[in-house]
DRENDREN-756902 format. One line per 4 residues: number of its first residue (from 1); their letters; for each residue x, y, z of C-alpha. Coordinates in steps of 0.5 Angstrom, whole numbers, m for minus. Layout:
NUM> A> X:Y:Z; ...
REM end
This chain:
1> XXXX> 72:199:193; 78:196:191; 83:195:196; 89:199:195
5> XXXX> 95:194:192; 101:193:195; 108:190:192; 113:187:198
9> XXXX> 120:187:196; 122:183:202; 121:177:206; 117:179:212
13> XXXX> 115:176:219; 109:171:219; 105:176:223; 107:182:219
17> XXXX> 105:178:212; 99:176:215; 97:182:217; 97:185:210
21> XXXX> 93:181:206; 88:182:211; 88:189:210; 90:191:202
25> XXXX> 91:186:195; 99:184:196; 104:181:192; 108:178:198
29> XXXX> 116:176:196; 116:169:199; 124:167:195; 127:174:199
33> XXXX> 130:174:193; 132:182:192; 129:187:187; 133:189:180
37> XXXX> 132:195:178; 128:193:173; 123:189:178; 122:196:182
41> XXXX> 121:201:177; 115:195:174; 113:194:182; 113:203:184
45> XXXX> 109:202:176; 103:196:178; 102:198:185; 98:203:189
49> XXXX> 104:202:195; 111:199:196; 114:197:202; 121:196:202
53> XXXX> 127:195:206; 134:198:206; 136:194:201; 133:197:196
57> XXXX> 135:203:193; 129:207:191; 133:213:186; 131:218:182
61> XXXX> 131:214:176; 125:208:179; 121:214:183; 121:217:175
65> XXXX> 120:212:171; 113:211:171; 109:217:171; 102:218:173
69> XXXX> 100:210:174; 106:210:180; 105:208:187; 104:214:192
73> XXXX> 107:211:197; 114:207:200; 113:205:206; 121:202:208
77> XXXX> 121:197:214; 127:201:218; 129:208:221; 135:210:216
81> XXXX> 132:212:208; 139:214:206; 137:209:201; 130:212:198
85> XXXX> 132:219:194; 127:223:198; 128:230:195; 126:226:188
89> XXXX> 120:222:192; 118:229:194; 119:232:187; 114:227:184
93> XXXX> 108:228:189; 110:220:193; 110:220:201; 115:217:204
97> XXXX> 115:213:211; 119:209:216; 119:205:222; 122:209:229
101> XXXX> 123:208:236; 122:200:236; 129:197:234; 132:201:239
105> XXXX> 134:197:244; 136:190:240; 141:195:235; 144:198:242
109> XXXX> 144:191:245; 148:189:240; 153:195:239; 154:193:246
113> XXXX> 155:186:244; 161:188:239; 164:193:243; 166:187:248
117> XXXX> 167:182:242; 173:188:241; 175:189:247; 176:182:250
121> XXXX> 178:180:242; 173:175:242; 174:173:233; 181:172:234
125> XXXX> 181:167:240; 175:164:237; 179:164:230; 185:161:233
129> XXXX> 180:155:237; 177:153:230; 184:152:227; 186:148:231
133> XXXX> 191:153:235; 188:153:242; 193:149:246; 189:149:253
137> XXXX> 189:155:258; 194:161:259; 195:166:263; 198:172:258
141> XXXX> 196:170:251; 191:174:247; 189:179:253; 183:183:252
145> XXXX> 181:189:256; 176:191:261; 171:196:260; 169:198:268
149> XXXX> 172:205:268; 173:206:261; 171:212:257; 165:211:251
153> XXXX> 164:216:247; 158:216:243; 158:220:236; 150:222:235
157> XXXX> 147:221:242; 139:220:240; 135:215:242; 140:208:240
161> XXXX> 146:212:243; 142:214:249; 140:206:250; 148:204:248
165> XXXX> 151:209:253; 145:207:259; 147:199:258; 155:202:258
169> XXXX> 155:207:264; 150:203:269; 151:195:266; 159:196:266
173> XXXX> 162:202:269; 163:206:263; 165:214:263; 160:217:258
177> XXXX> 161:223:253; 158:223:246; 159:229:241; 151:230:237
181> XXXX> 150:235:232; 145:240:236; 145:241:243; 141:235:248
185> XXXX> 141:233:255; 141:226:257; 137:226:265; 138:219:265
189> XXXX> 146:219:265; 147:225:269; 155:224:269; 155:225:262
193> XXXX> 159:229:259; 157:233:251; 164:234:247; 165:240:244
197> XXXX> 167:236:237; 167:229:234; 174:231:234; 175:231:242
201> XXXX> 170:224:243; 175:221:238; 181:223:242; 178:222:249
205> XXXX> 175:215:249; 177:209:249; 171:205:245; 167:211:241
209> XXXX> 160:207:237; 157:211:232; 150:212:231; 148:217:226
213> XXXX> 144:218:220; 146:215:214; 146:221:210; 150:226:204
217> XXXX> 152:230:211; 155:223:214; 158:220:209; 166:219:210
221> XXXX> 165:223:218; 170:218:221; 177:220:216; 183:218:216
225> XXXX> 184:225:220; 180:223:225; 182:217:227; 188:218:227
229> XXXX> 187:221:234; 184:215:237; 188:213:242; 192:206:240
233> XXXX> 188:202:245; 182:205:242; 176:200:239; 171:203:234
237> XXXX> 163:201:233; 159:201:228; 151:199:228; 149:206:223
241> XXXX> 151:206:217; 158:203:212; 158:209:209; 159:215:216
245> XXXX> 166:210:215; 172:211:211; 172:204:210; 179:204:207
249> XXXX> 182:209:213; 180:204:217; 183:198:215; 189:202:215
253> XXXX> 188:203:221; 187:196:224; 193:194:219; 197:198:223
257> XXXX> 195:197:229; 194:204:229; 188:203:234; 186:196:238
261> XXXX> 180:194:234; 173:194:231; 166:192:231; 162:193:224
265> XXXX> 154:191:222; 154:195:217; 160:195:211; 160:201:206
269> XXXX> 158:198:199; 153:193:203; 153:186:201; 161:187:198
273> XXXX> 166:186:205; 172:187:203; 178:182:203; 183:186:207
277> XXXX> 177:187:212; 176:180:213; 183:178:213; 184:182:220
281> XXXX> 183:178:226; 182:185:230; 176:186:228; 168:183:229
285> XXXX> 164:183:222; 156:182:223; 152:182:217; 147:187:218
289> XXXX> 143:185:224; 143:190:228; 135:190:229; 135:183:228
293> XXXX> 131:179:233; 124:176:231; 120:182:236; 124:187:233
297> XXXX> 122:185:226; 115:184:227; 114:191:230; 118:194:225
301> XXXX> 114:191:219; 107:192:224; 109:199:224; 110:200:216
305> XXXX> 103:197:216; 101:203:220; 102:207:216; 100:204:209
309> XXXX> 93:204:213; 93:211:215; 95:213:208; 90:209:205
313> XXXX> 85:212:209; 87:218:208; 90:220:214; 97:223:215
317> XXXX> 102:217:216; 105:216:223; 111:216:221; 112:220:214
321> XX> 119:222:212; 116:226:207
REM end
């Protein structure tokens, strides 16, 4: 029997590779060059599966476009599927998975890693050393603030906030509340504190990181509206995705100094960063590399590998969306 033939969009870790063309026919993407719509549609048309990652967009029109001969499967190396249109997958017979639980730690590292990039100002004083405008050590220049005793507030308190809020309370001294859609409990960090609604996380917290799905239901959740009842020492994190910000409002609101700052991975029309948003020295921007460490890299390519393999064998995929 022929091994099922999968066509990969992406560059992935050696190992991850490796793996695949041991097991299925592979059309690996060794430029790392991104996929056009055109290449997708003949890709979802020549293949038995696609394994993809959050910077392809899978519509309608691709997961369509082919038919009968279309592939049966899209495994995406990643959590969110915001970029998949699964009620059209779904529409036409084609399974849909992803790769949870193993990138929880390095995105909380770093949404750890932004909010003391925020609050100690860490872009502007590196921006001033590199032009040239550091002129040695003062006491009161460009002053931080420190997170012991402070409030975080985490909006979506799954298993990436819960890691965040441990990292928080038991590493630095911070007062955790968190605001989550349906009800949970966090027996690790008995102190904290679930919130009645996004609004009293935003008006009570110090520093409020984000960590909710990339979905319709999300989109613009952080509004001018609501940040407005940040406080003005306030800093805002976001590791989700660009879209659960009003990117606009929130320039706004750095330019006005209506909130102290904010540290983004993600960005609203990824790879586009808007220039107002770059010019802003009270802002930490990151490229989209919350999961980005080598071990996280390759656990998530092994568990989308997982999956392909269940499929093929007709099993039920560890990890399916739809």
């Amino acid at each position: 029997m022929a091994r099922p033939k999968i066509i990969v969009t992406r560059k992935l870790p050696e190992p991850v590779e490796t793996r695949l063309k041991s097991l299925f026919t592979v059309a690996l993407n060794p430029s790392d060059t991104p996929f056009s719509t055109e290449k997708l549609i003949r890709a979802m048309g020549k293949a038995d599966g696609l394994l993809c990652t959050f910077g392809d967009r899978i519509d309608a029109e691709i997961l369509a476009a082919n038919g009968a001969r279309m592939a049966r499967i899209v495994a995406n190396v990643g959590v969110g599927t915001n970029h998949i249109d699964l009620e059209a997958a779904e529409d036409v017979g084609v399974v849909v998975t992803n790769t949870p639980g193993v990138l929880n730690d390095a995105t909380a590292d770093l949404a750890m890693a932004l909010i003391l990039a925020s609050t100690r100002r860490m872009y502007y004083h590196e921006a001033r050393l590199r032009r040239g405008d550091w002129a040695g050590f003062d006491i009161t220049s460009g002053l931080g603030t420190s997170l012991r005793g402070k409030t975080l507030g985490v909006i979506g308190m799954g298993r990436i906030g819960t890691a965040l809020a441990q990292r928080a309370h038991f590493g630095f001294g911070m007062k955790v509340i968190y605001f989550n859609r349906s009800k949970v409990l966090v027996p690790s960090i008995p102190e904290a504190e679930a919130a009645g609604s996004i609004e009293a996380v935003m008006a009570e917290a110090d520093v409020i990181s984000l960590h909710v799905p990339g979905d319709a239901a999300n989109r613009h959740l952080i509004n001018a509206k609501r940040l407005a009842l940040m406080k003005p020492g306030a800093h805002l994190v976001n590791t989700a995705r660009g879209d659960v910000v009003d990117e606009a409002a929130l320039i706004a609101a750095l330019q006005s100094g209506a909130i102290a700052g904010a540290g983004l991975d993600v960005f609203e029309n990824e790879p586009r960063v808007p220039e107002a948003l770059k010019a802003l020295e009270n802002v930490t921007l990151l490229p989209h590399i919350g999961s980005a460490t080598l071990e996280t890299r390759i656990a998530m390519g092994m568990r989308a590998v997982d999956n392909l393999v269940a499929f093929f064998a007709d099993k039920p995929p560890p990890h399916q969306v739809v």
